[in-house]
C-alpha positions as CSV (number, residue, x, y, z in Angstrom):
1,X,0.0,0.0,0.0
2,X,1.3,3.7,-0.6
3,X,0.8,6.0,2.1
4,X,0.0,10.0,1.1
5,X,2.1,12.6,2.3
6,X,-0.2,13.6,5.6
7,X,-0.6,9.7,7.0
8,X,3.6,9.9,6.6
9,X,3.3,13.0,8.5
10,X,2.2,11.1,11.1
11,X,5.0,8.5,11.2
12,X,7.6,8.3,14.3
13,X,10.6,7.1,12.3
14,X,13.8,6.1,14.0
15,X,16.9,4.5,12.7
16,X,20.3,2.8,12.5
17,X,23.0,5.7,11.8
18,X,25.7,3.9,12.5
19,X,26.1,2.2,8.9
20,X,27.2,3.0,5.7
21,X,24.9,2.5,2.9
22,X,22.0,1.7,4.2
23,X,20.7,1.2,7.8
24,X,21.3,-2.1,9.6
25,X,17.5,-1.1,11.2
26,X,14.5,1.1,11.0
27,X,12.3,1.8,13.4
28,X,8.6,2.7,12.5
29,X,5.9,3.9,14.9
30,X,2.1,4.1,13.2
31,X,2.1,1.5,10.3
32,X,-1.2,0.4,9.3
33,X,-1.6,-2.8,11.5
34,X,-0.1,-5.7,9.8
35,X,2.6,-4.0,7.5
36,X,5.4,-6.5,7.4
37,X,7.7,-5.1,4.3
38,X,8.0,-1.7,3.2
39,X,10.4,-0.2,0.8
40,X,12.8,2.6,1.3
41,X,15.2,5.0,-0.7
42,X,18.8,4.9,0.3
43,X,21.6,7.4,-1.1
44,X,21.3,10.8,-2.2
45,X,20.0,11.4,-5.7
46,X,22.3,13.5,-8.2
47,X,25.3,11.4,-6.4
48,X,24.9,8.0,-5.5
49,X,21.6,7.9,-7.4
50,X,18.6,6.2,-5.5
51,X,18.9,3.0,-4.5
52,X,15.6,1.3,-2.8
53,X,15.8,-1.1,-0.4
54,X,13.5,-4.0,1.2
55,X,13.1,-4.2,4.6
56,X,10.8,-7.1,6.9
57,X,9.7,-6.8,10.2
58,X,11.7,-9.8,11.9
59,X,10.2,-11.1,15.4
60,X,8.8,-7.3,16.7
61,X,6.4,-5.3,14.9
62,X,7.7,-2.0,13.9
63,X,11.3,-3.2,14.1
64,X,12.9,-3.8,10.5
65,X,15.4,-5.2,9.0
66,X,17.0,-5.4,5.3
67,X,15.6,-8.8,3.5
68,X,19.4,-9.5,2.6
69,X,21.1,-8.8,5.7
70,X,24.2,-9.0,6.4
71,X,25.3,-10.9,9.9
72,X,27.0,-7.5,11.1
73,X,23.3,-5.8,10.1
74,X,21.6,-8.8,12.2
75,X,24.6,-7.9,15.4
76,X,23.2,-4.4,15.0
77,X,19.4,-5.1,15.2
78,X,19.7,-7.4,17.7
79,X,21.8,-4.4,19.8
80,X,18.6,-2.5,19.1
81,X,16.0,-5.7,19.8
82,X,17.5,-6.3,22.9
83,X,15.4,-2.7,24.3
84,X,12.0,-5.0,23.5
85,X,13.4,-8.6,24.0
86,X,12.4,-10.0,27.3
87,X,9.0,-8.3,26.6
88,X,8.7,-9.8,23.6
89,X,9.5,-13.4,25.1
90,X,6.9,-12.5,27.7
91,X,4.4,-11.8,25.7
92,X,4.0,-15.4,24.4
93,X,5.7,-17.4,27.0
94,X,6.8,-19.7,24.7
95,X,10.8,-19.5,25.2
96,X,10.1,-19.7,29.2
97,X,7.6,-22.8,28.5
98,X,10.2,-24.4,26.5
99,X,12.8,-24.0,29.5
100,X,10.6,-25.3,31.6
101,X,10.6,-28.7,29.5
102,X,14.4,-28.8,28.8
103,X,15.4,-28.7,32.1
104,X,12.8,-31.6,33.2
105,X,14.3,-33.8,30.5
106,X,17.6,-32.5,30.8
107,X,17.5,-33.2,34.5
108,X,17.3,-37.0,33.8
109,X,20.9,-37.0,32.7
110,X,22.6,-34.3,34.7
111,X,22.0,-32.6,37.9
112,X,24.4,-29.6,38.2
113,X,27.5,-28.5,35.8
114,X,29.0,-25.3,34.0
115,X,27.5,-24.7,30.9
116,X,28.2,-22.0,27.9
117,X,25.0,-20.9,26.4
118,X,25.1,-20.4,22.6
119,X,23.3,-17.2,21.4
120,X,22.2,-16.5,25.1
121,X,20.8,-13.3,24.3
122,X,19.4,-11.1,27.6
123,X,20.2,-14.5,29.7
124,X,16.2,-15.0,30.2
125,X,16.7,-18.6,29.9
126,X,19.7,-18.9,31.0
127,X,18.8,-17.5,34.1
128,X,16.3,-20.2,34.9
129,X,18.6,-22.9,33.8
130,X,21.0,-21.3,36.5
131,X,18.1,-21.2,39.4
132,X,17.3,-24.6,38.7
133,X,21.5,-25.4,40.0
134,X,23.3,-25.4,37.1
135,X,26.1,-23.1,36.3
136,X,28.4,-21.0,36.4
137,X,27.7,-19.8,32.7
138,X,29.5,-18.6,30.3
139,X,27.0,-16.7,28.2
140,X,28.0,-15.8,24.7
141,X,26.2,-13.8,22.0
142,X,27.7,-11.2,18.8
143,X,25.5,-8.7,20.0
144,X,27.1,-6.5,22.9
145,X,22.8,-4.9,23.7
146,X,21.9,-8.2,24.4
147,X,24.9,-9.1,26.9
148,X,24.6,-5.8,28.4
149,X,21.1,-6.7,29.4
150,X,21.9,-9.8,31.1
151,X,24.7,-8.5,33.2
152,X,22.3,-6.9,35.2
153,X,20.4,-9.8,36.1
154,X,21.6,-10.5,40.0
155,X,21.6,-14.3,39.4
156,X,24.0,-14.3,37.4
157,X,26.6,-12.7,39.0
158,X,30.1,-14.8,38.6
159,X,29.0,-16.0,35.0
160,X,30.9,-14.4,32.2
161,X,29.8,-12.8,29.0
162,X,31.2,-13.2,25.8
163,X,30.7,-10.9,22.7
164,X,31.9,-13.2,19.7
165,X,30.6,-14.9,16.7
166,X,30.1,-18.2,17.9
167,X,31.1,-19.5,13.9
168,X,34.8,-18.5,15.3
169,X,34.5,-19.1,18.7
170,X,37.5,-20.4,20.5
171,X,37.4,-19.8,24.4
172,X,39.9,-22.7,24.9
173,X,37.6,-23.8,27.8
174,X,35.9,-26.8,28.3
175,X,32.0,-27.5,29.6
176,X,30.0,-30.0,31.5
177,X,27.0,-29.1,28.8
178,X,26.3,-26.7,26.0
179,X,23.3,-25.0,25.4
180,X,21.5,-23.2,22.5
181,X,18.0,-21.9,22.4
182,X,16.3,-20.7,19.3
183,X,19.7,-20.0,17.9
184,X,21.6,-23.1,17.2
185,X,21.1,-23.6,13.5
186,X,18.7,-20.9,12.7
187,X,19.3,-19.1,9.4
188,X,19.5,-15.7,11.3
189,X,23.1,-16.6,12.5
190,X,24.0,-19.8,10.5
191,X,24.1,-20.6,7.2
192,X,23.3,-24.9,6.5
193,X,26.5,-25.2,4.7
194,X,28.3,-24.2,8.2
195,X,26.7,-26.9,10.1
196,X,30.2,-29.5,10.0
197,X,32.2,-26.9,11.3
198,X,29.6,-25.5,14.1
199,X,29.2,-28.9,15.5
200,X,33.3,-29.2,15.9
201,X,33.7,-26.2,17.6
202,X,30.5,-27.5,20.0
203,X,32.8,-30.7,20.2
204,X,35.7,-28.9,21.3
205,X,34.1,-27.2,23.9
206,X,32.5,-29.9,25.7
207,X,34.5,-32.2,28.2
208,X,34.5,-36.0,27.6
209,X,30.9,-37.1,27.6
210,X,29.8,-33.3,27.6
211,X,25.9,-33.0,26.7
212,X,24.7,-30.4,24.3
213,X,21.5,-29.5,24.8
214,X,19.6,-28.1,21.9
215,X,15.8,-26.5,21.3
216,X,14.9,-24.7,17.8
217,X,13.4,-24.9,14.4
218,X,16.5,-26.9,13.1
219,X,17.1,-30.5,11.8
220,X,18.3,-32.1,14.8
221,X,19.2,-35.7,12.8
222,X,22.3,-33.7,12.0
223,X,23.8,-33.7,15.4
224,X,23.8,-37.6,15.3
225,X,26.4,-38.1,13.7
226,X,28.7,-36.0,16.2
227,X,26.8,-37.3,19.5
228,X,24.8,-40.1,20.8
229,X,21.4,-39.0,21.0
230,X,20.3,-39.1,25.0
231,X,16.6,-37.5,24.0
232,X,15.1,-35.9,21.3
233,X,11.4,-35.2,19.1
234,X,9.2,-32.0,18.4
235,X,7.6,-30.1,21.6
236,X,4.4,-28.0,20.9
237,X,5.0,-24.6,21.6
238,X,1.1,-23.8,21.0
239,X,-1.1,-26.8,19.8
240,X,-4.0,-24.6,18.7
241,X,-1.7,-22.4,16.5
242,X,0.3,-25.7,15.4
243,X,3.8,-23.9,16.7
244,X,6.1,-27.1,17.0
245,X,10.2,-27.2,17.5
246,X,12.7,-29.4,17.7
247,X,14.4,-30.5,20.5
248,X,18.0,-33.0,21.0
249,X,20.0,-33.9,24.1
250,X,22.7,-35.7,23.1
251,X,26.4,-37.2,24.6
252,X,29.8,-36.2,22.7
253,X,31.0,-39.4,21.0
């Protein structure tokens, strides 16, 4: 739909200034309800020329992001997400749910243990996984918002936060369990062809017979072939809005 000069007018429009080219996000403030792409011009005419590009909302209404983003653009939004995140969990439950049945199952294998926590984000869930005994934490994400957030969560005072692309990560440490929530194997951080090398560095992070412990929309027979499955199948996030995910706790072979 095009909007006429006076409903622009209206618009509260904030944005990422801190790239070049194009912002990494755009914030917009009085959208019809239910506008999920909208199309912008970039550049200055007479000089660059115009350049329009696409932009999706992605997980927040009124948050945006380019359709082709980059992984430093996604590190950006996610520095600007992490103002709405918990909020946004909230609002659904279904991350906290989901925490709530992977540390009943997980439970059945281990009771306590220090764990790093793969795209921890505002440390939500890894908070409860930390009230329910296990820990310290090492909580890793590549966007600094996010890890700012969850420093000021009481709880997890003595765990340690780590800003890093977790594609490169090499903390020369070694962990009772790893977790990931959401993140392992999404397309947001990961691309599928990346998946070998993602599971090695898991591997090398985990003491003998280390666990990784893994909930999200990704194909969880891939981790088989790097760890004896322990537990795994789909958990229903919402049955009456058919929301399903995967779920795997595995051993290191």
């Amino acid at each position: 739909m095009r909007l006429n000069d006076k409903d622009i007018s209206k618009l509260k429009v904030t944005y990422d200034k801190t790239s070049k080219g194009r912002p990494a996000w755009i914030e917009i403030k009085g959208l019809p309800e239910g506008a999920r792409f909208i199309s912008i011009h970039c550049g200055k005419k007479g000089t660059e020329g115009t350049r329009i590009q696409a932009y999706q909302t992605y997980l927040l209404e009124n948050l945006y992001l380019p359709l082709n983003y980059t992984k430093e653009e996604m590190s950006k939004f996610y520095d600007k997400f992490s103002e709405y995140y918990d909020k946004s969990l909230r609002s659904t439950n279904y991350n906290i749910l989901a925490a709530e049945f992977m540390i009943k199952k997980l439970k059945k294998h281990i009771k306590k243990g220090e764990f790093l926590d793969l795209g921890a984000g505002t440390g939500l869930i890894t908070e409860m996984f930390v009230k329910e005994g296990f820990g310290p934490a090492t909580l890793v994400d590549y966007s600094q918002g996010m890890l700012n957030k969850a420093k000021k969560i009481k709880s997890l005072k003595g765990c340690k936060f780590v800003k890093a692309d977790i594609r490169k990560l090499n903390l020369k440490k070694k962990f009772d369990f790893i977790l990931s929530f959401f993140s392992f194997g999404s397309s947001s951080y990961f691309d599928r062809d990346e998946m070998n090398n993602l599971l090695k560095i898991v591997k090398n992070h985990l003491k003998e017979n280390g666990l990784f412990v893994v909930l999200g929309h990704t194909s969880v027979s891939e981790f088989k072939s790097s760890f004896n499955p322990l537990d795994m199948g789909i958990h229903t996030l919402d049955k009456e809005k058919k929301f399903y995910t995967d779920y795997f706790i595995g051993r290191k072979k």
